[in-house]
MARRO-401225 format. One record per residue: residue in one letter; z, y, x of N, C-alpha, C in turn. Coordinates in steps of 0.1 Angstrom, whole numbers, plus 5000, padded with zeros to 4 digits. Atoms other than C-alpha are relative to their C-alpha. Layout:
REM residues N
AZYXZYXZYX;...
This chain:
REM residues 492
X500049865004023881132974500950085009;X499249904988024981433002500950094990;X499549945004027581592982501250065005;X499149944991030281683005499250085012;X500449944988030181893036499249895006;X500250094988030381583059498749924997;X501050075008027881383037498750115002;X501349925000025181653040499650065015;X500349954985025381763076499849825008;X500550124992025281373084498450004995;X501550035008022381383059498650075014;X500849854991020981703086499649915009;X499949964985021981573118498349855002;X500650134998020381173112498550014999;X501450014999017281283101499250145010;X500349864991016681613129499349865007;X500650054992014181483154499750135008;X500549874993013581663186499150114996;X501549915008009981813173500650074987;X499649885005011881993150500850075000;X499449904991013682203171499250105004;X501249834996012382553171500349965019;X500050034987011382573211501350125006;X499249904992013682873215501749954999;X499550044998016182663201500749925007;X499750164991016282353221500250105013;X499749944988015882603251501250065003;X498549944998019182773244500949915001;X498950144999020982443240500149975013;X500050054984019982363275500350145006;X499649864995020882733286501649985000;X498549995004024482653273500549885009;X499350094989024682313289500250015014;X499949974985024182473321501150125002;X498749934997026482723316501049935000;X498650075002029382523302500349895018;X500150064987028482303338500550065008;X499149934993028782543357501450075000;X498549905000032182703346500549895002;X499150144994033382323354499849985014;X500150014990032482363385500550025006;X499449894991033782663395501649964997;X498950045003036982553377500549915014;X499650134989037082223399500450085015;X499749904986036682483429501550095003;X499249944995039182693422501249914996;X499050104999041582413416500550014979;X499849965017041882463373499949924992;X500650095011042382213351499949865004;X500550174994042681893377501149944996;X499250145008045381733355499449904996;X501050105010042581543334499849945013;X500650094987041181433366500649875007;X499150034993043981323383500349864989;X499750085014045081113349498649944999;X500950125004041980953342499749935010;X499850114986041680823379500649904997;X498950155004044780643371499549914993;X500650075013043780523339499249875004;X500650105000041180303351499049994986;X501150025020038480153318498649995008;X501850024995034580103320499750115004;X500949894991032780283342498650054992;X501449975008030080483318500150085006;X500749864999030180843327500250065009;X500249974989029881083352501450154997;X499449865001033181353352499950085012;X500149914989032881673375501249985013;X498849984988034781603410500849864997;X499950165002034781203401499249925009;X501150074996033380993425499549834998;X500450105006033280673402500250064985;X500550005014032180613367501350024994;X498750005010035180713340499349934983;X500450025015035280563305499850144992;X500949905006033080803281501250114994;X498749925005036380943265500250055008;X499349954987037781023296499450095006;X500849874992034781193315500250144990;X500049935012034681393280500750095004;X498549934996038281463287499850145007;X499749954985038281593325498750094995;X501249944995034781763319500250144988;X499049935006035981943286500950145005;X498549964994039182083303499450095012;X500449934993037182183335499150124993;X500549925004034682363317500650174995;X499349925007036982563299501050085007;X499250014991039382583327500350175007;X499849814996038383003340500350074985;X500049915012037983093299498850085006;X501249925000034083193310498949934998;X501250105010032282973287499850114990;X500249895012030583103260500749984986;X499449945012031383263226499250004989;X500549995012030283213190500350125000;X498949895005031383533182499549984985;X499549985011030983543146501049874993;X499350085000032683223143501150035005;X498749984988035083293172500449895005;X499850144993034682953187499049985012;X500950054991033782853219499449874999;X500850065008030782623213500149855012;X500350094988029582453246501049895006;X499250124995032682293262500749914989;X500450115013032882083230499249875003;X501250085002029981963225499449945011;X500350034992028581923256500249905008;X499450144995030881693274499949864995;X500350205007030881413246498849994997;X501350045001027181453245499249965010;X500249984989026381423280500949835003;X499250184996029281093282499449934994;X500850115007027680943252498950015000;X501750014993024280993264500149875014;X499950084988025380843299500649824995;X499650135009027580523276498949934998;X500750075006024980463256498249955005;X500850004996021780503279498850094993;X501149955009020080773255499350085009;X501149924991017080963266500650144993;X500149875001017081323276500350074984;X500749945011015481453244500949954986;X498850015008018081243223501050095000;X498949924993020681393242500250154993;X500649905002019281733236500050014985;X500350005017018581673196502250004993;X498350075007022581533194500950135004;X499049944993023781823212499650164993;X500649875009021782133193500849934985;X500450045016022881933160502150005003;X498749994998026581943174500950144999;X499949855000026482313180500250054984;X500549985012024982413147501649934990;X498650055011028182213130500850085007;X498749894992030882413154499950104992;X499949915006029482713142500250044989;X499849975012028982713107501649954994;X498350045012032882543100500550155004;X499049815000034282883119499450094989;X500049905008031883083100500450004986;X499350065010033082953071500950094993;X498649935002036183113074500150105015;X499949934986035883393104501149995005;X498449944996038983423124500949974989;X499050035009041283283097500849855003;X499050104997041983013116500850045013;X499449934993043083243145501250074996;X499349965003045383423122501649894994;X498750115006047383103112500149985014;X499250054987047783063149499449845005;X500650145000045182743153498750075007;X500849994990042582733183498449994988;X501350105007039082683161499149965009;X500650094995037582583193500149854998;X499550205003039182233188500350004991;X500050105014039782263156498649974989;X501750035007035882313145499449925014;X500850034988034782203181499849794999;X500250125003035681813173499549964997;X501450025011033381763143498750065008;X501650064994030281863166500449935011;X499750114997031781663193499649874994;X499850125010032181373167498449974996;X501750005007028481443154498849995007;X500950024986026781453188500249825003;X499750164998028581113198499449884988;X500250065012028180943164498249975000;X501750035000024081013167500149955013;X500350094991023980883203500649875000;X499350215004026180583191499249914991;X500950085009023280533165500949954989;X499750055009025380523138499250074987;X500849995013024180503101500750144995;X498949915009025180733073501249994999;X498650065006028280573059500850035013;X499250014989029480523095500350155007;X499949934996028780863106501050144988;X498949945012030581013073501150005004;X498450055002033880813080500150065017;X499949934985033280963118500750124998;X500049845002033381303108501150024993;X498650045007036481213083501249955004;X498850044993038581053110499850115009;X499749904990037981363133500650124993;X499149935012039881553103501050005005;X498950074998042881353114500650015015;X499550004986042681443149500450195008;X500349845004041981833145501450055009;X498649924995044382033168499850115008;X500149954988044882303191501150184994;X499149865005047582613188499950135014;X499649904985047782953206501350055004;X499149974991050882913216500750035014;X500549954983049882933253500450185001;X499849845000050183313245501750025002;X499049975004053883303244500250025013;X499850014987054283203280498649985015;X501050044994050883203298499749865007;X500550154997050682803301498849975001;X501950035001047282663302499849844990;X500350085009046982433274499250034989;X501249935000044282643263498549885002;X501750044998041282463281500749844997;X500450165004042982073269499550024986;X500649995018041982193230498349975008;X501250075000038082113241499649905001;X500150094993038781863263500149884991;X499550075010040781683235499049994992;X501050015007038081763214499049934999;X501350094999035481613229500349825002;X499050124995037581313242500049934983;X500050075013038381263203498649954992;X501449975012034881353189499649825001;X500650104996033881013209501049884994;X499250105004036680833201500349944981;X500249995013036380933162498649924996;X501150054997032680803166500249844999;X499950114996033680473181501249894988;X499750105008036380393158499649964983;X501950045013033380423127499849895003;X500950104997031480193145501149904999;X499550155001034479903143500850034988;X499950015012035079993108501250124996;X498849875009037780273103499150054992;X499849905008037680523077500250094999;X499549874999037380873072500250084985;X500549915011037781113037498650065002;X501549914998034081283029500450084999;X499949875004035581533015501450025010;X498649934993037681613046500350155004;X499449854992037181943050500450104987;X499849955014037382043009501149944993;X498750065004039981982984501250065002;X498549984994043581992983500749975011;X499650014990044281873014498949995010;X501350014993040981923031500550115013;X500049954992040682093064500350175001;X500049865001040282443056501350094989;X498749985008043182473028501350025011;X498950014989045382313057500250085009;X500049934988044382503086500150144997;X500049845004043682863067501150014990;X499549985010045582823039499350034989;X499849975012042782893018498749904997;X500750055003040782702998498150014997;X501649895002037282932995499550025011;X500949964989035782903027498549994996;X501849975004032082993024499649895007;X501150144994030882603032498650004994;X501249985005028382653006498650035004;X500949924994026682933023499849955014;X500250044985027082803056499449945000;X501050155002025482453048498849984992;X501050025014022882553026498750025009;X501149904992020382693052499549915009;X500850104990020182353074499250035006;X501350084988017482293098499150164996;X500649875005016182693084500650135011;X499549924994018382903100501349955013;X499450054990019682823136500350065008;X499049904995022882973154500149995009;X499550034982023082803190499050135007;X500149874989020783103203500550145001;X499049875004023483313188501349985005;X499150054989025883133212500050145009;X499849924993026983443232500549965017;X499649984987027183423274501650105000;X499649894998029983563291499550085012;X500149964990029783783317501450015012;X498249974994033883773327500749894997;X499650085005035883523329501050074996;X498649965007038783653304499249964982;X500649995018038983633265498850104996;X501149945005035983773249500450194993;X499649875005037984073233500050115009;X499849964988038584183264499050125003;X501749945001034684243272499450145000;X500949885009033284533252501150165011;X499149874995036284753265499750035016;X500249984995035684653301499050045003;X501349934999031984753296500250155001;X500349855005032685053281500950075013;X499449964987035285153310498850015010;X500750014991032485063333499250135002;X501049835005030585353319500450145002;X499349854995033085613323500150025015;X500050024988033585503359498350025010;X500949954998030285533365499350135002;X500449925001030185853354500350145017;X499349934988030186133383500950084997;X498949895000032386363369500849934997;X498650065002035186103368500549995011;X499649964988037386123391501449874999;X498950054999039485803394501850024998;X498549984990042585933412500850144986;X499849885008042786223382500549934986;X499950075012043485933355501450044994;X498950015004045685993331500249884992;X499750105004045485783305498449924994;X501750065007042885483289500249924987;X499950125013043185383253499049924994;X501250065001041285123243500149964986;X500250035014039785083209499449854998;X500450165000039684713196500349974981;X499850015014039684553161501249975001;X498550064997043084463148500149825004;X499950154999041984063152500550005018;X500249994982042184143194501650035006;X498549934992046284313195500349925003;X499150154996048283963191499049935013;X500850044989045383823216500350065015;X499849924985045284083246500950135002;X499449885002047684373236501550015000;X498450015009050784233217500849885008;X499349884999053484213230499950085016;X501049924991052384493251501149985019;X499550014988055384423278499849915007;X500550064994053984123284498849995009;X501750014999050384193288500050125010;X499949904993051684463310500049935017;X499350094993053184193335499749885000;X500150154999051183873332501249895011;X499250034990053283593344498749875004;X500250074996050783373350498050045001;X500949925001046883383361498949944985;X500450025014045583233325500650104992;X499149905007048483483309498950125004;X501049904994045983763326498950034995;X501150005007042983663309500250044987;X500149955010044383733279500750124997;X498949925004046184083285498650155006;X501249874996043384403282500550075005;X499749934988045684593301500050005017;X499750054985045784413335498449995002;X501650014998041984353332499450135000;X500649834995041384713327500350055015;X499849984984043284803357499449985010;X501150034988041784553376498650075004;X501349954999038684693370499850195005;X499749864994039885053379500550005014;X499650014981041584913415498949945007;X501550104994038484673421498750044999;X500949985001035884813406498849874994;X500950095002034884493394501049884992;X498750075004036684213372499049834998;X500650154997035583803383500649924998;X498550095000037383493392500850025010;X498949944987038983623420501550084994;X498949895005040783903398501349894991;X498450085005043183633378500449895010;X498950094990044083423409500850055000;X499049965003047383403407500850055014;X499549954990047783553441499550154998;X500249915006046483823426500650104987;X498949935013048683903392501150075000;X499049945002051384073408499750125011;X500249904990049184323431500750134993;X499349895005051184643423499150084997;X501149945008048184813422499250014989;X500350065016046784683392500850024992;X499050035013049984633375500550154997;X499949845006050585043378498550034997;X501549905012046785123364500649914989;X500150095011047584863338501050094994;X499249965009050385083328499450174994;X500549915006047985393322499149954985;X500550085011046485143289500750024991;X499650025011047185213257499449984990;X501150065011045385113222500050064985;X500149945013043985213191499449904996;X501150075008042684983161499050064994;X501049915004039485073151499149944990;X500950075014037184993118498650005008;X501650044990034184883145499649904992;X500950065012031484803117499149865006;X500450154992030184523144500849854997;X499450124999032984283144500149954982;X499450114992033583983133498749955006;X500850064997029983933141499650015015;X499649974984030484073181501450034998;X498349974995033084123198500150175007;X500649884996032984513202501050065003;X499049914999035584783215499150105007;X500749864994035285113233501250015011;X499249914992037485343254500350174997;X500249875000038385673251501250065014;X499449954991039685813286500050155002;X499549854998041586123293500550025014;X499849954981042386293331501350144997;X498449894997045486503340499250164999;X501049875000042686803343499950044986;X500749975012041586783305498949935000;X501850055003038586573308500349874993;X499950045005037686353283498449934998;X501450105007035186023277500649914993;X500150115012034385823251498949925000;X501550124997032185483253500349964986;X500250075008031585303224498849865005;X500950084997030084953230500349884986;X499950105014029184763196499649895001;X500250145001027984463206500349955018;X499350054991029684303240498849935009;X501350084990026784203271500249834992;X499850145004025983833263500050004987;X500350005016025683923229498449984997;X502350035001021683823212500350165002;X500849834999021884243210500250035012;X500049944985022884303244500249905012;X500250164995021483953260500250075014;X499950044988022283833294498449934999;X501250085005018483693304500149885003;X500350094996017683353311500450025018;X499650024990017683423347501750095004;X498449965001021183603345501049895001;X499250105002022483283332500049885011;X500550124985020783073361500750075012;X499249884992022483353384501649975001;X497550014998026483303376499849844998;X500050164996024982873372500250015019;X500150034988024282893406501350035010;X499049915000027183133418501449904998;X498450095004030082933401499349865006;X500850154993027882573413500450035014;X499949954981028082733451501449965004;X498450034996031782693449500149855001;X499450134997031682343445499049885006;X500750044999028582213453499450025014;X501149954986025982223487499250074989;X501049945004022782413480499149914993;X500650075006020882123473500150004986;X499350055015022881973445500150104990;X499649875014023182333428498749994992;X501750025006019282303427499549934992;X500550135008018881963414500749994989;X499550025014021582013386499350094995;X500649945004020382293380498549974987;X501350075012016882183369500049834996;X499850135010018181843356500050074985;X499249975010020182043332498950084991;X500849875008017282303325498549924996;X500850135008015081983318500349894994;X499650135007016981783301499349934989;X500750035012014681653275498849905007;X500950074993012381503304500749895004;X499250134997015081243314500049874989;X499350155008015880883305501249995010;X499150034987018280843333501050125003;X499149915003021081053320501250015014;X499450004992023280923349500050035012;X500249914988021281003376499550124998;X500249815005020481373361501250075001;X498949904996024181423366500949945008;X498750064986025381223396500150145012;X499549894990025581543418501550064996;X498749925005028481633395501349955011;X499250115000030281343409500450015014;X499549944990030381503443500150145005;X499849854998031481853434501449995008;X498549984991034481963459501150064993;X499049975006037782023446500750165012;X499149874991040782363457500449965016;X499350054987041582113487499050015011;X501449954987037982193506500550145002;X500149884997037282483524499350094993;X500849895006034882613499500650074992;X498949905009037882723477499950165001;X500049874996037683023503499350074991;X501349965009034483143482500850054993;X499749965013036283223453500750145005;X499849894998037583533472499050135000;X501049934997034383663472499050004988;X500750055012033383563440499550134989;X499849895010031883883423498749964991;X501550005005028083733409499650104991;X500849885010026883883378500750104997;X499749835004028984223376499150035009;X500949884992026884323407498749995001;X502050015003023284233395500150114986;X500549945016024084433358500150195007;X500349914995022484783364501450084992;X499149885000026284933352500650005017;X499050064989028184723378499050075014;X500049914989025784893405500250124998;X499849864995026585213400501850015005;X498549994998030885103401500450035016;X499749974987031385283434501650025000;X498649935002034585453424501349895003;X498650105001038085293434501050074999;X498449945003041885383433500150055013;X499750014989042785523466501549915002;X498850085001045485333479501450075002;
């Protein structure tokens, strides 16, 4: 009898069979795997995140899986790890937003290792990895951003459990086993934003970890551990712990199974920065666009944002004024505005960290100031505006309610094959961008998981010359019909 959370979504995941995957479903699953790929690419390129690498080299273990900028097999944990970590590595993966969890570099990695481990076909793969998603989302929604307010990552701390539940079905475990899976990944649950304090990057190891665990939560099921069912309810259940409160809407979340399906409500980005960020650089985009704006005449730019977004990209404002580091950047809406006022464009170029202390930027960033706003959109986008004012008296106002990459203000299919390719170019030849490419965007036709992603295995790391690229790196701002009109710059 499925009476817990974990007991009823194992009940979901064991009996899902590909053919019951709406088609627009399954297609977005494979839309995300190719994203989250790519931003490990580009990662690997611009040198981001090759601690994991470097460390599992060492390590040594069976050779199952294939990690990005590996050129031998890593144990399934491990690739997980390193693939995880890169993914995540610019912060231009995608976004649950009503959750507020990044979905993809999760799931992805331990579905993709334990596909490769176990020898599962494509279409498994694909079934374990839609069915991994689908759990991410509904624990955040559960409780929106309330695990952000205690100060706890919910990418890794919901991101494990579909990890765990991807791995678990390609490990072919039963019920029972896949219960105490999902009950020992309870135990492993972590990830803080303390990274905010000092711009560190221990940021993109919460997925890594995640996925790394999910498999490892999985495997020690299968040689008999033990999990609680009721790990995420109760007195000491997951969501008590992590939020503090005991009333998360599980009910509503889990009630809707295999009826109502969220992975093509997985939001792209268009930027690599926090998602908050987003809406406001749009809405800037627009004023800038405008012809009666006149750059050089700025006075000031306040930017309207929910209150969940200040402690994120605002608070404390002398910080976010002054990144010290280029991860610290991503998360500070005033240096991103800027940039986007000196450059005219904001990519991965704009947070190299040979970049964070251009003076130019760091004086627009101090024309930024902010308002909280009751924007009837959020928690379900990620929405902000602008309201800019000029030493003249002139005065715009954007409002942008739902953030590009949102289902209302979709990036298309070929958008997303556009920044794949784009962030792939950095590390890859032409070939290999092509052939992952459509591995990734046919994954359901494979048995041969490991040669569908041996091109990863000779992506180029920061120490080639193609590193250069990333100076030039502007892809999808200058295909989106705002980003061609951004003529306007700062004079110098």
């Amino acid at each position: 009898m499925a009476t817990t959370v974990a007991q009823r979504f194992a009940a979901f995941m064991l009996d899902l069979s590909y053919e019951q995957i709406p088609e627009a479903v399954a297609a977005a699953g494979k839309l995300h795997a190719l994203d989250a790929i790519g931003c490990g690419l580009a990662s690997l390129a611009a040198g981001s995140c090759t601690a994991a690498l470097r460390v599992v080299e060492d390590s040594g273990g069976k050779p199952e899986s294939t990690a990005i900028g590996c050129q031998r097999l890593l144990p399934a944990p491990a690739a997980a790890l390193t693939n995880g970590m890169l993914c995540h590595g610019l912060d231009y993966d995608d976004t649950h937003t009503a959750s507020g969890t990044h979905v993809s570099v999760a799931v992805v990695p331990a579905a993709l290792a334990s596909a490769e481990a176990t020898g599962a076909h494509g279409r498994e793969t694909l079934t374990a990895m839609v069915a991994g998603m689908e759990f991410v989302t509904r624990l955040g929604m559960a409780a929106p951003f309330a695990f952000h307010r205690r100060g706890f990552h919910p990418t890794s701390v919901c991101g494990i459990f579909g990890a765990t539940a991807a791995a678990a079905r390609l490990q072919g475990l039963d019920f029972a086993t896949t219960v105490n899976a999902i009950g020992i990944a309870g135990s492993m649950a972590s990830g803080l934003f303390a990274y905010l304090t000092d711009g560190s990057q221990t940021k993109p190891i919460h997925p890594g970890w995640a996925a790394h665990s999910g498999i490892m939560a999985a495997r020690l099921a299968a040689h008999g551990a033990t999990g609680p069912a009721a790990v995420f309810e109760g007195r000491f259940g997951l969501f008590p712990a992590f939020t503090g409160d005991d009333h998360a809407a599980l009910e509503e979340q889990f009630a809707d199974l295999g009826t109502r399906w969220e992975t093509p409500r997985i939001a792209f980005k268009p930027y690599p920065a926090c998602h908050f960020v987003h809406a406001c650089l749009e809405a800037f985009c627009e004023v800038m666009a405008d012809p009666t704006f006149d750059v050089n005449d700025l006075d000031e730019i306040v930017a309207l944002v929910p209150s969940d977004a200040v402690p994120l990209v605002l608070e404390p404002m002398s910080a976010k004024l002054a990144p010290r580091t280029g991860y610290d950047a991503k998360f500070s809406l005033p240096y991103s505005l800027g940039a986007m006022l000196v450059d005219g464009r904001v990519d991965v170029a704009t947070y190299a960290e040979d970049r964070i202390t251009d003076p130019r930027i760091l004086a627009a960033a101090r024309h930024v100031t902010y308002r909280v706003s009751n924007l009837v959109t959020y928690p379900a986008a990620f929405p902000g505006g602008v309201i800019v004012t000029t030493k003249s008296g002139g005065r715009f106002e954007v409002d942008v309610p739902y953030q590009r990459g949102d289902e209302h203000n979709p990036m298309s299919e070929a958008d997303v094959a556009e920044k794949f390719r784009a962030n792939a170019e950095l590390a890859l030849d032409p070939e290999s961008v092509t052939s992952q490419a459509q591995a990734l965007l046919h994954l359901e036709q494979h048995d041969d998981l490991r040669g569908a992603l041996h091109a990863l295995s000779r992506a180029r790391s920061a120490s080639d010359p193609v590193f250069g690229v990333v100076a030039a790196h502007n892809h999808l701002q200058d295909s989106s019909p705002v980003s061609q009109m951004r003529t306007s710059r700062v004079s110098p």
